[in-house]
N, C-alpha and C positions, 0 to 999 in steps of 0.2 A: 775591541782593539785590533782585530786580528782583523779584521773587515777593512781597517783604517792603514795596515800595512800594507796589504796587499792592491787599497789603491795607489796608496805609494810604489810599490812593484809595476804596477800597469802604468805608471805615467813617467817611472824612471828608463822602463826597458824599453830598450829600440828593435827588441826582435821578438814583441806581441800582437801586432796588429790582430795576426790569426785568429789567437785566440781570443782577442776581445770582442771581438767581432765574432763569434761564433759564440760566444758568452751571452750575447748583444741580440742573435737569431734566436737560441737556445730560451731565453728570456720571456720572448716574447711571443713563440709558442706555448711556453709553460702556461703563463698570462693568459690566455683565452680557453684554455681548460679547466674543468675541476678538478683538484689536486688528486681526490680521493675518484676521478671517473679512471676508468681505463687508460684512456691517453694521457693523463695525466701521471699514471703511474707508472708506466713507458716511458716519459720524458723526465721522470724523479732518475729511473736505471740508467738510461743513458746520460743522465748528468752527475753520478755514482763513477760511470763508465769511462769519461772522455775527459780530458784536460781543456776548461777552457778557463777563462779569466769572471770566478766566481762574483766580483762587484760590479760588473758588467753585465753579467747574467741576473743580478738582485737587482739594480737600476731598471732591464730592461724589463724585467718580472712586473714592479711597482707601477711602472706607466701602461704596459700592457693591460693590466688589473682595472686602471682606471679610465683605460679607452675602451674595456671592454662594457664596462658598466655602464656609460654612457651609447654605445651601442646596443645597448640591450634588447630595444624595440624592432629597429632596423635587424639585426640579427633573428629575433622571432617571424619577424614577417617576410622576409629572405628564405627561410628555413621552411613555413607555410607555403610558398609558391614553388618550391624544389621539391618540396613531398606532393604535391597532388599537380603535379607537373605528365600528362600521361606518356610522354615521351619515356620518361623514369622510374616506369611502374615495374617496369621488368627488375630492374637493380634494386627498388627498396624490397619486391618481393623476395629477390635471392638475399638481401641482407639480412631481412628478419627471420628466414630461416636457414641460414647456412650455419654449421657450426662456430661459434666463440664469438662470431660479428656482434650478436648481440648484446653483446658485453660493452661496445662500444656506444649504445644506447643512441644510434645514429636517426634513429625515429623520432627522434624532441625535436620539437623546429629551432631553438637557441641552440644547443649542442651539436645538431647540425650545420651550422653556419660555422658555430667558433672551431669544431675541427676543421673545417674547410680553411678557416683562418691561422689556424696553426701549422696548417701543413703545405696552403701559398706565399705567406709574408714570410719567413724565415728564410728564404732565397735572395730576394731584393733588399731585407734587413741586413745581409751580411754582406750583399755586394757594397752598399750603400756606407753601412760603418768599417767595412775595411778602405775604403776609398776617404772616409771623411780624418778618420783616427790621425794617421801621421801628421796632420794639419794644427791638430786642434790639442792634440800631446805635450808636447812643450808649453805653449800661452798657457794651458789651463796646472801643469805643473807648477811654473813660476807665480801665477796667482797664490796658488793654494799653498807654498813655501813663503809665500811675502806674510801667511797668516800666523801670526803667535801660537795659538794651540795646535798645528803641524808642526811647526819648530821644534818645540818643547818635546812634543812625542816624540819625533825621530832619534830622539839624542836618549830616551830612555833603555835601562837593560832589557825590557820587557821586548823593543826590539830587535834588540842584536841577538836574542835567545832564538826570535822568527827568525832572523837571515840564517843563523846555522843551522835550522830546522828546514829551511826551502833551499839549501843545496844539496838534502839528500831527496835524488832524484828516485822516487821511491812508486815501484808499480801501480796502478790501479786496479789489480785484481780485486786488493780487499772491496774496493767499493762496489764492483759486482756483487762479491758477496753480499757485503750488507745490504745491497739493494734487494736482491732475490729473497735476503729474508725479511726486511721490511713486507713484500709483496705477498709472502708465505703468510707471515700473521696477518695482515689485511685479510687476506682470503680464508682464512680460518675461522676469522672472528664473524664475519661475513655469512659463513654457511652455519656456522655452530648456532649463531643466533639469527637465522635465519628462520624462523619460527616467528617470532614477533615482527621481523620487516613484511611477513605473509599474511598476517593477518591485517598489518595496517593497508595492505595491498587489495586484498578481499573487501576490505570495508570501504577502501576510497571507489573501488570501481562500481560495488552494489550502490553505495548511495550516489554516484554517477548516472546509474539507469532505472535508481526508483526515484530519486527525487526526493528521498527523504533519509534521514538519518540511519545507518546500518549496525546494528551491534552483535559484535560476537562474542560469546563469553569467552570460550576458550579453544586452545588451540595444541592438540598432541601429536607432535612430527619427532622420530628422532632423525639425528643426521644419516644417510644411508640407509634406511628406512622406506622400503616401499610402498607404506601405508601412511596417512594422514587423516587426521579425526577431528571436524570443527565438532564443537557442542553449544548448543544454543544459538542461534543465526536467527536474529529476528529483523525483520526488515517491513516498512513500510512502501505499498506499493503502487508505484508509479507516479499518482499525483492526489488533490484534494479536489474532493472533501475526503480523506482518508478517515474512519473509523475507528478501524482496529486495526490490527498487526499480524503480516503472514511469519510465521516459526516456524523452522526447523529444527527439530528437535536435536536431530543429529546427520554430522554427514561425512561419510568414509570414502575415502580415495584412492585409487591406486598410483602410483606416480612411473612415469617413465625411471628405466635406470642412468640414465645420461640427464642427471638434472640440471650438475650443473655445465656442461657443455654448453648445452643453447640459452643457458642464462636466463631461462624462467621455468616455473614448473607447467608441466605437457603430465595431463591427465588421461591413462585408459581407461577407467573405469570412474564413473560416482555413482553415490548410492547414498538418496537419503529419507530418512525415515521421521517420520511425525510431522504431516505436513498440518498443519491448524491454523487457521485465524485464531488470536488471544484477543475473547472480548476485554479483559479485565485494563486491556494498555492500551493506551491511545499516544499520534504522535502531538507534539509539540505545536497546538496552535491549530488544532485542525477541530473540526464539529464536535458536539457533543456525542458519544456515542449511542447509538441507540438500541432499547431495551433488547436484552437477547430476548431470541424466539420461543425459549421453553418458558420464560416467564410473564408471558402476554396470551391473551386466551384466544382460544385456538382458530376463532374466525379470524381475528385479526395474526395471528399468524401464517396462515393456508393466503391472508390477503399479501401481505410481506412477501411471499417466497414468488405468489402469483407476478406482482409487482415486479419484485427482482427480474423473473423472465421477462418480462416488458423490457425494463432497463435493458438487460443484457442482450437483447437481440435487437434493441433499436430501432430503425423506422426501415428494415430489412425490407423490401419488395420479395424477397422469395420465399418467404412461409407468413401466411397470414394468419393466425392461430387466434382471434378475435380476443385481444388481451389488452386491445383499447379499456375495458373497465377497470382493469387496476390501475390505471392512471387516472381515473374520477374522483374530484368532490365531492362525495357524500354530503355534505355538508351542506355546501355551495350550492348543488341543487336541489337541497331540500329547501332552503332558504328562496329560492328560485322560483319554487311552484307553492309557497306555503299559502299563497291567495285562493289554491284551489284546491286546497286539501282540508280531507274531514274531520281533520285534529283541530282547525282553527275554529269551526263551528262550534266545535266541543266544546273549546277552550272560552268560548264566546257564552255556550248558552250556562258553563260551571258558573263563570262570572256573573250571571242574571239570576243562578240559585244562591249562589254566597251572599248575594244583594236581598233578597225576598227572604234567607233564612236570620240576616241578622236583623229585618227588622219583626220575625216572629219571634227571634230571643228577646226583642225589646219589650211586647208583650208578654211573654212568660215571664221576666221577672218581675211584674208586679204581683204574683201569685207567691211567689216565698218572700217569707217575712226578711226584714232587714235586722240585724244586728240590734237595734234599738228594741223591735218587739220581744227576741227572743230573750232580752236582759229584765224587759218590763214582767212576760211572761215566770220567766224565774222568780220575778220578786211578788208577783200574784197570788204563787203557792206558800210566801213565808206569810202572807196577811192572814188578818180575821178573814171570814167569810162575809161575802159580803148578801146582804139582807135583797139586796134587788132583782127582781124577779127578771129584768129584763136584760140586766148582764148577763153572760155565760159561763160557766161555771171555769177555772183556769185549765182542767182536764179534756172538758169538750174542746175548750178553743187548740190545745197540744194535738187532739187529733187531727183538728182540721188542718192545721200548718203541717202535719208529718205529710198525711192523703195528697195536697195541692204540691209538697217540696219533690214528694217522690214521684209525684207523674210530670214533673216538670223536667228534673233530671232524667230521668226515661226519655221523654222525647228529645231533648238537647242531647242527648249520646245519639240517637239513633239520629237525628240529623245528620250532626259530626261524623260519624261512621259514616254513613251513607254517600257525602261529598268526599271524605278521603277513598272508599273504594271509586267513585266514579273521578277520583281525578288518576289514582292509579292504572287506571281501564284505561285513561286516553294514553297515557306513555306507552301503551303499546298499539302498534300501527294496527289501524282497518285493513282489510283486505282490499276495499277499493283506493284507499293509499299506495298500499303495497305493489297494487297493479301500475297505479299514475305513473310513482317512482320508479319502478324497474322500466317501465317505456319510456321514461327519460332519460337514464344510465345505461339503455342497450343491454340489459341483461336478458330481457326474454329474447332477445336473439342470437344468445349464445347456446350451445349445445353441449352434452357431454363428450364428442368429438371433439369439440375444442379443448376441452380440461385434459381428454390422454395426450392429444398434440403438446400440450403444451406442459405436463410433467415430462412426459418423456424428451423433447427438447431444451428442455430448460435442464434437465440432471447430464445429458448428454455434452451442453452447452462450458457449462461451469466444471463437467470434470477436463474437458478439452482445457478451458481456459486452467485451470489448478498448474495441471501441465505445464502445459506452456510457457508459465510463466514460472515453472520451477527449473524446466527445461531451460529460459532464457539466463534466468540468474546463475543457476551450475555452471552452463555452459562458457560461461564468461568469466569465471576461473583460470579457464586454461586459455584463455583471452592473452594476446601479449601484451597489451595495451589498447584502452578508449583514448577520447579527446579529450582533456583537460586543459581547464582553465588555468591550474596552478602546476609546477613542477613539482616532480613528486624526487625524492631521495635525499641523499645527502645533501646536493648541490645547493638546493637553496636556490636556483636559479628560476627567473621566468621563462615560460615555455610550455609546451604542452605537446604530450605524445599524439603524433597523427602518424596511421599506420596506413595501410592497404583497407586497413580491415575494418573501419572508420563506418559505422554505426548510421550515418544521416544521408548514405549513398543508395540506399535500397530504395529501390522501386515499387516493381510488383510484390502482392501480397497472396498469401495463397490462405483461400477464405474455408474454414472445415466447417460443414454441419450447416450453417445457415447464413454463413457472408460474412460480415463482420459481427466480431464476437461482443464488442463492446470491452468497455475498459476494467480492470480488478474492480475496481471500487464502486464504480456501477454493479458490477454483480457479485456484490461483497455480501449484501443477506442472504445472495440465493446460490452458496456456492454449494457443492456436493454437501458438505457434512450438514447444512441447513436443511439442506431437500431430504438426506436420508434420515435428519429427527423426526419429518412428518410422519404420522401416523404409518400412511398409505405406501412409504418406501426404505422404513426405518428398518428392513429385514431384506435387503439386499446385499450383493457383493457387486465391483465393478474394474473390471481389466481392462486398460488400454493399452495397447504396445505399437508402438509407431518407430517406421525403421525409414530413413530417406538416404540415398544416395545420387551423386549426381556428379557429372565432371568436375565442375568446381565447389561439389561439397563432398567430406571427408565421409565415412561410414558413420551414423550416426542411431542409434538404436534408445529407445526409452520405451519402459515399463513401468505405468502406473496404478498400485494396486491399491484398491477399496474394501472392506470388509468391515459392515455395519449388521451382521447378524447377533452379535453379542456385543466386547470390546469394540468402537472405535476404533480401529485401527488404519493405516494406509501409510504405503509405501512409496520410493519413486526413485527408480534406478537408470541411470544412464549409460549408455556405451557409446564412446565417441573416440576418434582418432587423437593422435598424436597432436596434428598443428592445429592451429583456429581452420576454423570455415573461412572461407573469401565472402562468401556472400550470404552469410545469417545477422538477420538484422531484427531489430527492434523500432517496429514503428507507431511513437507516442503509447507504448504499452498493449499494442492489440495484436493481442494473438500470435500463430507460428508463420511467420514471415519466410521465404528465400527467393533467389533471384538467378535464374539461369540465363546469361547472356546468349550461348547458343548451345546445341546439344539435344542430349536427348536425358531428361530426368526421371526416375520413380520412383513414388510415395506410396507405401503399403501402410494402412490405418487399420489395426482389429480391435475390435471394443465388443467387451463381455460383459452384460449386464443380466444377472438373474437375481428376480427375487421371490422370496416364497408364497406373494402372495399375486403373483402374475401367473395364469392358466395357462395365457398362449406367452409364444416367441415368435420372433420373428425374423429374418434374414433382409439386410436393407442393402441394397447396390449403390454405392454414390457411383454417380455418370455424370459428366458434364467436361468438356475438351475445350469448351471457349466459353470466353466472357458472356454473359445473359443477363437482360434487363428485361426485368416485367414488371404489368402496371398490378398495382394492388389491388384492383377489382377483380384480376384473374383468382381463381380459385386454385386450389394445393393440387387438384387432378389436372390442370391447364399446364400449372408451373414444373410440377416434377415428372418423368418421365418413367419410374419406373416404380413396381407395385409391390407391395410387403409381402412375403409369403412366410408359411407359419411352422417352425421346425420347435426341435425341442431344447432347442440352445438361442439364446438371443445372442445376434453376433451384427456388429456392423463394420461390413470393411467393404475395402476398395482399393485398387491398384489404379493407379494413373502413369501413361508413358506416352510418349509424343516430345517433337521436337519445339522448341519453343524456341522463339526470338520476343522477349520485353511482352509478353503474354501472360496477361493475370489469368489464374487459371479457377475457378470456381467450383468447388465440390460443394452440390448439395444433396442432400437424403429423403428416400421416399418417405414421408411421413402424412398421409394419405389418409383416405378414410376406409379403406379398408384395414389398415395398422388399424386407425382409432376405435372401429366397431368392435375389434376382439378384447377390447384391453379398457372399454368407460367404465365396465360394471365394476372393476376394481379397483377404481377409484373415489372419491368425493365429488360428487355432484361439485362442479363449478356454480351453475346456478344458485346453489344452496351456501355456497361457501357467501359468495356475495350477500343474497338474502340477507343472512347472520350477519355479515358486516355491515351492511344497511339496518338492520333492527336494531343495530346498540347506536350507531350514528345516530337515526330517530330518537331514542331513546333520552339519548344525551341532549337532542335538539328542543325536544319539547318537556324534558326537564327543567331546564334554563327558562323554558317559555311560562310553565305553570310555577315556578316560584312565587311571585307575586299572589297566587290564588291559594299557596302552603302556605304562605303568610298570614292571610286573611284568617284560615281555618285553624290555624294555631294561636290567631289572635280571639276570635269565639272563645276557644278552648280557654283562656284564662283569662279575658273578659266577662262572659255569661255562662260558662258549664262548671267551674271549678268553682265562683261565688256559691252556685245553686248547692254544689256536691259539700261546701263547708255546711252549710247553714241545714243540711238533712239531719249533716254529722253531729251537730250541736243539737239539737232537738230529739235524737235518739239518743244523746248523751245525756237532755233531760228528763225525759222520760222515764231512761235507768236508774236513775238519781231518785225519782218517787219513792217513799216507802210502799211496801205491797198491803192493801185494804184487809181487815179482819174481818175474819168471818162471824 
């Protein structure tokens, strides 16, 4: 009712135009904000603040609301072309980090336009409705008096109680007040449970850069609190066929003391601990997982982890580690060459003895008696004696069927036997097999040179990538925001944070160890804690600490610790600045990315790997100042530049400085044949490891193949050897049955 008098007040008075009309502006910036964003709550206090004509200000609220929503699309894609506008890179960078701006959340491409909207139309709205009002005041008075339900209202007491209630012309202080404390518990409520809007915040931006579902269990911040503790952080990584699941066990943070100032949380320190793939969990829709490594036998384990390194170094031109054969068929080419192999002969000439012995069981059993004699024979011994001299007595005839039953069963075992050892013989390969096959799979042309290349690259490989990809996710914490598809907060609104610092803008790639590292899930079986179950590495420790700095990136420092001498354990702790990086990126999940525009950058990498059961060590120089392309024919002494030498610490580092412009820069490491010679005898024959996988492939292949010929000799077995083995049975059954002759 009180809404309904005071349009009656606005259309009786002749000296409101002002404020209707500023009611009218006031509205209609309200209208293109969210109530609960910053400007929004700035335009609540100053409408606490100021006298203007409240139904005017509600009218122009309602249509604003509904012109804004209708712009919605046009205001996002306005808002898109103003953020990556590079004229204006200088302004959105001083927005996102000057003190308190970022509260106004000017980085959404929608909430960018509508403040832009709120803070141009409210000038031309007010010029426009104080020019239109005087006009339009009276006609629309008179209409709205001509109606029966205005009539009736004005004449009630409920009105005249307003009129003496709006002649006391009464301050607007209070509504400061109560604006300021509206804005106090907003902002209260806000930080106190700011706890859970952190953790929704965490999980929308992790599954933003993996690609798949992010969960965190929980989350212990208190308010003013310099410390912050996620527990359990498991995330699925990057893309599919995803497996398994990378975990964090746990992760502690230091928080800037100005949190909320800059209106997000700015991280000095993280530190997190239990980094593990969970075979036990798989994500939603993605492959079957496949069997862990400690429960598959150990050839085809050593073949897994071989493999992994295949995958995760790719079709790389700068280390050629001859790992072509863990990407072989087995199978496929044994299948391939089975025309000229000595199993088939075998299998060929079994089948011409199973033929030739079941028709010698055919003749043996006309030599044991059939069921019928041994019944006649039983009933021989209850008769008289018979007088004819030229029958045989029932005693001589029992010997003679015992003598013919037992040499008969004799040789039908010893047949039988004899085809089951020779068909067991063929399931295992010839040696001239063995030979055929490995000159078809390239294995006699590999070396034990190749197998240390390529343990030691491959554990090197995946603890880089482990890294890196914990380093990516942490780091993106103190992220102020990714690109999103959907708006994120209260708002409800369409749009999507586009900062500076926008993810799909990186170029160059900076390649560690071997070029590109290949993707998480590519080298998902062969990451560190797979390599250090093996036998051969399962008594190692392993430190990485990688420190980068560069004009336009902040101080950034990580330490990743491994220690497989007893417990499982590893760590991975961060030291990074205050603001985001400008130029750290994530590109499609590989590897540690940045991008120096101009300047001069440097990357310190030290990696400590010792294990107990390596003699030598060795110190490795990465060198290389520009891009290199070489062909794969060249060998590892052509392609890398510099030579292993042998100290009593393994250590690989390297310093890289120079000025760059849009320069992908390439580190690779001597991994050489001088490294390999000191370090094969301590490992597993590669060669051998193969072999083993080849013998159980064979194995499996010409099982499948001799089935039909276990048929045949299990069908003997209960056709002609277990007839033979009854009918002994029964005839020393009659025999015992005799009474014993007197003497």
């Amino acid at each position: 009712m009180k809404t309904l008098f005071k349009l009656f007040d606005a259309l009786q008075s002749h000296n409101s135009p002002e404020r209707t009309a500023a009611g009218i502006a006031l509205g209609t910036a309200l209208g293109f904000v969210p109530l609960l964003s910053l400007q929004g709550l700035m335009a609540i206090v100053l409408l606490f603040g100021v006298r203007v004509n409240l139904v005017a200000l509600s009218a122009a609220f309602v249509v604003a609301m509904g012109v804004d929503a209708a712009l919605l699309p046009f205001c996002h894609h306005l808002g898109t072309i103003l953020l990556e506008m590079p004229a204006l890179q200088g302004l959105w960078t001083f927005v996102d980090n000057a003190p308190l701006l970022p509260f106004f959340r000017l980085t959404e491409t929608s909430l960018l336009t509508d403040t832009l909207l709120a803070v141009v139309l409210p000038a031309p709205m007010y010029a426009i409705s104080r020019a239109l009002y005087p006009r339009i005041q009276k006609p629309l008075y008179r209409w709205l008096w001509e109606q029966p339900f205005f009539r009736n209202t004005m004449g009630t007491r409920l009105y005249r109680l307003y009129a003496n209630y709006k002649k006391k012309d009464a301050l607007r202080l209070s509504g400061f007040v109560t604006a300021g404390a509206l804005f106090l518990v907003v902002s209260l409520y806000v930080y106190l449970f700011a706890g859970f809007h952190i953790k929704q915040q965490l999980e929308s931006v992790a599954t933003q850069l993996n690609g798949a579902d992010v969960s965190i269990e929980s989350i212990h911040w208190t308010p003013l609190s310099p410390k912050m503790e996620l527990n359990g952080v498991s995330f699925a990584n990057y893309r599919e066929p995803m497996q398994n699941l990378l975990v964090i066990d746990s992760v502690t943070a230091s928080l800037r003391p100005n949190l909320l100032w800059y209106a997000r949380l700015y991280f000095d320190n993280i530190q997190a601990s239990g980094l593990h793939y969970d075979t036990d969990r798989q994500v939603s829709g993605a492959v079957e997982p496949a069997p862990a490594l400690s429960e598959i036998s150990a050839p085809a384990q050593a073949s897994a982890l071989y493999g992994s390194a295949r995958a995760a170094m790719g079709s790389n031109p700068l280390i050629n580690l001859g790992l072509e054969v863990g990407t072989k068929d087995f199978e496929g080419t044994i299948r391939e060459n089975y025309a000229s192999l000595e199993v088939r002969e075998h299998l060929r000439s079994l089948q011409k003895k199973l033929n030739e012995t079941n028709n010698d069981f055919l003749n043996l059993e006309t030599r044991v008696p059939s069921d019928r004699d041994i019944n006649k024979l039983k009933e021989s011994f209850l008769a008289l004696p018979n007088e004819d001299a030229a029958t045989p007595p029932p005693a001589a005839t029992l010997e003679r069927h015992l003598t013919a039953t037992r040499e008969v069963c004799t040789q039908m075992q010893s047949r039988v036997q004899e085809l089951e050892e020779e068909l067991f013989a063929i399931l295992k390969m010839s040696d001239k097999d063995r030979s055929r096959l490995r000159e078809a799979l390239g294995i006699a042309d590999l070396s034990q040179d190749d197998l240390s290349d390529a343990l030691f690259a491959d554990k090197i490989l995946n603890a880089i990538e482990r890294v890196s990809a914990g380093i990516l996710w942490l780091r993106q914490i103190a992220h102020p925001g990714t690109r999103m598809a959907q708006a994120v907060g209260q708002s409800r609104r369409l749009g999507a944070y586009h900062t500076l610092y926008s993810f799909d803008h990186i170029a160059p790639r900076l390649y560690v160890a071997s070029g590109a590292l290949g993707t998480p899930d590519e080298a998902l079986q062969g990451t560190l804690s797979g390599l250090s179950s093996s036998p051969s590495l399962s008594e190692s420790t392993l430190k990485i600490t990688l420190v980068a700095k560069a004009p336009a990136l902040h101080p950034l420092s990580v330490t990743f610790n491994a220690d497989h001498r007893a417990d499982r354990q590893e760590s991975l702790q961060v030291e990074t600045g205050a603001f985001p990086l400008k130029h750290w990126g994530l590109h499609s999940g590989r590897g540690l990315d940045f991008e120096i525009v101009a300047g001069t950058a440097t990357l310190n990498l030290q990696m400590e790997l010792s294990n107990d059961r390596l003699k030598s060590a060795f110190d490795l120089a990465m060198q290389d100042t520009q891009a290199v392309l070489h062909s794969r024919n060249q060998t590892l002494e052509e392609i890398l530049n510099s030579v292993a030498k042998h100290h009593t610490n393994t250590t690989l580092h390297g310093t890289i400085t120079g000025n760059f412009n849009d320069l992908k820069l390439h580190l690779t490491s001597s991994m050489g044949v001088a490294l390999a010679g000191k370090v094969h005898h301590q490992f597993q024959s590669y060669t051998q490891v193969m072999d083993a996988n080849l013998q159980d492939t064979f194995e499996r292949f010409t099982f499948e193949k001799s089935l039909p010929l276990k048929t045949q000799i299990d069908r003997l077995k209960k056709k002609n050897v277990d007839p033979a083995l009854t009918a002994l049975k029964a005839l020393g059954e009659l025999k015992a049955s005799l009474p014993k002759p007197v003497s």
